[in-house]
C-alpha positions as CSV (number, residue, x, y, z in Angstrom):
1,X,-33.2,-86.7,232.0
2,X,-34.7,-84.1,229.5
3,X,-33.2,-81.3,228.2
4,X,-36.1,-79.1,229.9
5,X,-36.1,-80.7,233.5
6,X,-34.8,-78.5,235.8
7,X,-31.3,-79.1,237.3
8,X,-29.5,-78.8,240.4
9,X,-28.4,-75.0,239.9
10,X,-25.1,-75.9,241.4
11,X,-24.9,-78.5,238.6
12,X,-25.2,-76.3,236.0
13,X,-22.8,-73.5,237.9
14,X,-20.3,-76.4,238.2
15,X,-20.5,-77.0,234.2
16,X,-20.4,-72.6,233.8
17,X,-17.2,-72.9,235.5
18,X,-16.0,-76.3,233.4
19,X,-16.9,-74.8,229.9
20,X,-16.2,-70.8,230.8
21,X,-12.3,-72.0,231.4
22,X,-12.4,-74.3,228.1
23,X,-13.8,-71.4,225.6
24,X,-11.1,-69.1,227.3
25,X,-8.3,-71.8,227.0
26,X,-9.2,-72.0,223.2
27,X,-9.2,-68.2,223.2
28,X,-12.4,-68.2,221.4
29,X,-14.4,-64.9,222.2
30,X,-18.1,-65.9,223.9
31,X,-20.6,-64.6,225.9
32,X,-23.1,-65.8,228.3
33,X,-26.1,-65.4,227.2
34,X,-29.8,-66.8,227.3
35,X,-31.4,-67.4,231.3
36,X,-28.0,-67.6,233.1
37,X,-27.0,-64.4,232.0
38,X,-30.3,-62.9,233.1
39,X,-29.5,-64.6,236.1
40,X,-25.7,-63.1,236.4
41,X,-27.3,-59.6,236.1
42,X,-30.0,-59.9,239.1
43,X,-32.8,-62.4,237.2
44,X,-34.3,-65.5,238.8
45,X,-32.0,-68.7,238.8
46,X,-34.5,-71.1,237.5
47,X,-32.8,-72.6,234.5
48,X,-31.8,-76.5,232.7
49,X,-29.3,-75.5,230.8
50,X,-26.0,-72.8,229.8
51,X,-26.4,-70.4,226.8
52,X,-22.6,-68.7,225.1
53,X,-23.2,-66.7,222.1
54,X,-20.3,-67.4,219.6
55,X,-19.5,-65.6,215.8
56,X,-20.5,-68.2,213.5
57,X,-16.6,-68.9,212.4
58,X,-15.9,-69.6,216.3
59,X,-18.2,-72.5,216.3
60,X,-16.6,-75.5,215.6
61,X,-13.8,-74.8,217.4
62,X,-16.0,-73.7,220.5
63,X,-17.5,-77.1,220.1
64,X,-14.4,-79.3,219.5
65,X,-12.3,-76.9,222.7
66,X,-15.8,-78.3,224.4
67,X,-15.1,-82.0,223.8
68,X,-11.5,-82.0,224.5
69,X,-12.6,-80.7,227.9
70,X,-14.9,-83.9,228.5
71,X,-18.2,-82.8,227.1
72,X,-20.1,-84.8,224.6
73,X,-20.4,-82.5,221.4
74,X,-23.6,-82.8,219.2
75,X,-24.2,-80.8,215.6
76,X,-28.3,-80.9,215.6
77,X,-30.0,-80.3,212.9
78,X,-31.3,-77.0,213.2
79,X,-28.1,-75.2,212.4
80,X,-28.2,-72.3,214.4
81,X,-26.4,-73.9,217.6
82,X,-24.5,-77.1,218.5
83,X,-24.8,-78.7,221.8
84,X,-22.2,-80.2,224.4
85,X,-23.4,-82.4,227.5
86,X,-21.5,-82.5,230.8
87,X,-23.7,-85.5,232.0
88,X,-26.9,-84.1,232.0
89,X,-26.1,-80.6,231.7
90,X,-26.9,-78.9,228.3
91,X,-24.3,-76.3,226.9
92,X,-25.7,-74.4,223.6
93,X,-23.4,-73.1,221.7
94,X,-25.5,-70.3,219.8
95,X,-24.1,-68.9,216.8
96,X,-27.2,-67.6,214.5
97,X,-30.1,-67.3,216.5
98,X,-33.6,-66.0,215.4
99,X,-31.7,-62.2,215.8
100,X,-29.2,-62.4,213.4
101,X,-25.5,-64.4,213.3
102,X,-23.5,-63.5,216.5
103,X,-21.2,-60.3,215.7
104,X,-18.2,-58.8,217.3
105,X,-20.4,-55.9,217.9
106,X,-22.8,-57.8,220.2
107,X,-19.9,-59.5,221.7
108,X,-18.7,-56.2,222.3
109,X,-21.6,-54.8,224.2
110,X,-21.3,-57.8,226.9
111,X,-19.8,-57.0,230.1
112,X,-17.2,-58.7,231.7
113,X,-18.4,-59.6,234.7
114,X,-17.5,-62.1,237.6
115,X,-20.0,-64.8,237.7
116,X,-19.6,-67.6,240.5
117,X,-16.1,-66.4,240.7
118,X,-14.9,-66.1,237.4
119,X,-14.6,-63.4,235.0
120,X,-16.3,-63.6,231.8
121,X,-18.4,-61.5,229.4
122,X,-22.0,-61.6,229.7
123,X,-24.5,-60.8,227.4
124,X,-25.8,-57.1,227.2
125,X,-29.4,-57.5,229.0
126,X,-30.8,-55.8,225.8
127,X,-29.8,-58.2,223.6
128,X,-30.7,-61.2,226.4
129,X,-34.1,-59.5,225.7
130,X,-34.3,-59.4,221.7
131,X,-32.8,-62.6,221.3
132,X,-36.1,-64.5,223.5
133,X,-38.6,-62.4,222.2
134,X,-37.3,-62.8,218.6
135,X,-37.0,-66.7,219.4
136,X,-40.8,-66.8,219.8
137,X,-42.7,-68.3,217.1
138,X,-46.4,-69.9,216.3
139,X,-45.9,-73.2,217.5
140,X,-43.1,-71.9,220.8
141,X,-45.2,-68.9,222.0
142,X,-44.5,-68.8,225.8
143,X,-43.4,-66.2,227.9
144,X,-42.3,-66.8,231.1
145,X,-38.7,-66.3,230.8
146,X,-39.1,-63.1,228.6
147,X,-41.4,-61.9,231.5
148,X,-39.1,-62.9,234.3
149,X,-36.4,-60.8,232.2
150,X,-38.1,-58.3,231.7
151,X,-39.5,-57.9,235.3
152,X,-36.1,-58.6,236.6
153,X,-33.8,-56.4,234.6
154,X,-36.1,-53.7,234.0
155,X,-34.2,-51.0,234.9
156,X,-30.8,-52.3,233.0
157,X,-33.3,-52.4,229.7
158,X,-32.7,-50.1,226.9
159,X,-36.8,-50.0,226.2
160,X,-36.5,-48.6,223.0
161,X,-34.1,-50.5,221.1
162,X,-35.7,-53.6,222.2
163,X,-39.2,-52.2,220.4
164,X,-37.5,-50.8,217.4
165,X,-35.2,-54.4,217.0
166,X,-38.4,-56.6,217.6
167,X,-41.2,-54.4,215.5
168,X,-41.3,-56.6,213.0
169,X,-42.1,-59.5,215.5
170,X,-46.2,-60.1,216.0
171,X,-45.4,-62.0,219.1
172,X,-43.2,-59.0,220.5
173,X,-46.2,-56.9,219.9
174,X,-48.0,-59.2,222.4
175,X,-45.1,-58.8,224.7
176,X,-45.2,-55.3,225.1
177,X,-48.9,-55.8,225.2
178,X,-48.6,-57.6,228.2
179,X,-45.8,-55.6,229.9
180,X,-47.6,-52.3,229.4
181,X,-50.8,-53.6,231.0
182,X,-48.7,-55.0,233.7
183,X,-47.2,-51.9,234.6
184,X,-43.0,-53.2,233.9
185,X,-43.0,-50.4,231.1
186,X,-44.5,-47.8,230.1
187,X,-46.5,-47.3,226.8
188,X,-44.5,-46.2,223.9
């Protein structure tokens, strides 16, 4: 299967569960981040794969507390995340995305929340926000999932911090674009 067919959602629940009590086990401080998070705070459940936002110094031993729990780990070679597969679902382990290396500040802002029964932090909807549109780039320009955020979570958005962190961003300009004409905000 490829990484961007869609899953069973209980498949990838069942793996949230799995990896949430192996990152806590290692006491390694994580978010949920990316779709699932969006998900967690009211947003669409169509997904392939789990998201945790980790400091950069958390990261191997997020990865290795991953494989001692039966994932299969993998260091790509991007070098911004590391991967670990529970069968066919994905777990990204993101540590530097396009926003900036992963602080204790940002983990700070998650909330703890209970997701499918179990208590964990979960990225601030803000930052879920920055981090796609930030992620966009010439050759990856789609977006669906930072529309279905932003139509979802609306309300839970701090509007202007996501314009003032994404200014510099061509493609965010687009976004707000397109969210202004479509009514989700209004212009700045």
């Amino acid at each position: 299967m490829a990484a961007t067919d869609e899953l069973p959602f209980d498949k990838i629940l069942d793996t949230l569960k799995k990896s949430t009590q192996a990152l806590r086990e290692a006491e390694i401080p994580f978010a949920l981040a990316g779709g699932i998070a969006s998900w967690a705070r009211g947003g669409p459940p169509r997904e392939h794969d789990l998201d945790y936002f980790v400091k950069p110094e958390d990261a191997d031993r997020a990865l290795a507390a991953l494989a001692e729990a039966g994932f299969r780990p993998e260091k790509p070679p991007e070098g911004w995340l590391y991967k670990a597969f529970d069968g066919d679902v994905m777990v990204d382990l993101i540590f530097s995305p396009a926003s900036g290396p992963v602080t204790d500040e940002e983990l700070d802002r998650a909330d703890e929340m209970e997701v499918q029964a179990t208590r964990m932090k979960v990225l601030a909807p803000t930052d879920v926000l920055v981090t796609k549109l930030l992620a966009l780039k010439e050759h990856e320009v789609d977006y669906d999932s930072v529309l279905e955020v932003s139509r979802a979570l609306r309300e839970q958005l701090d509007w202007a911090d996501v314009r003032r962190r994404t200014e510099h961003s061509p493609y965010a300009k687009a976004f707000f674009t397109l969210v202004e004409e479509l009514g989700v905000v209004e212009p700045a």
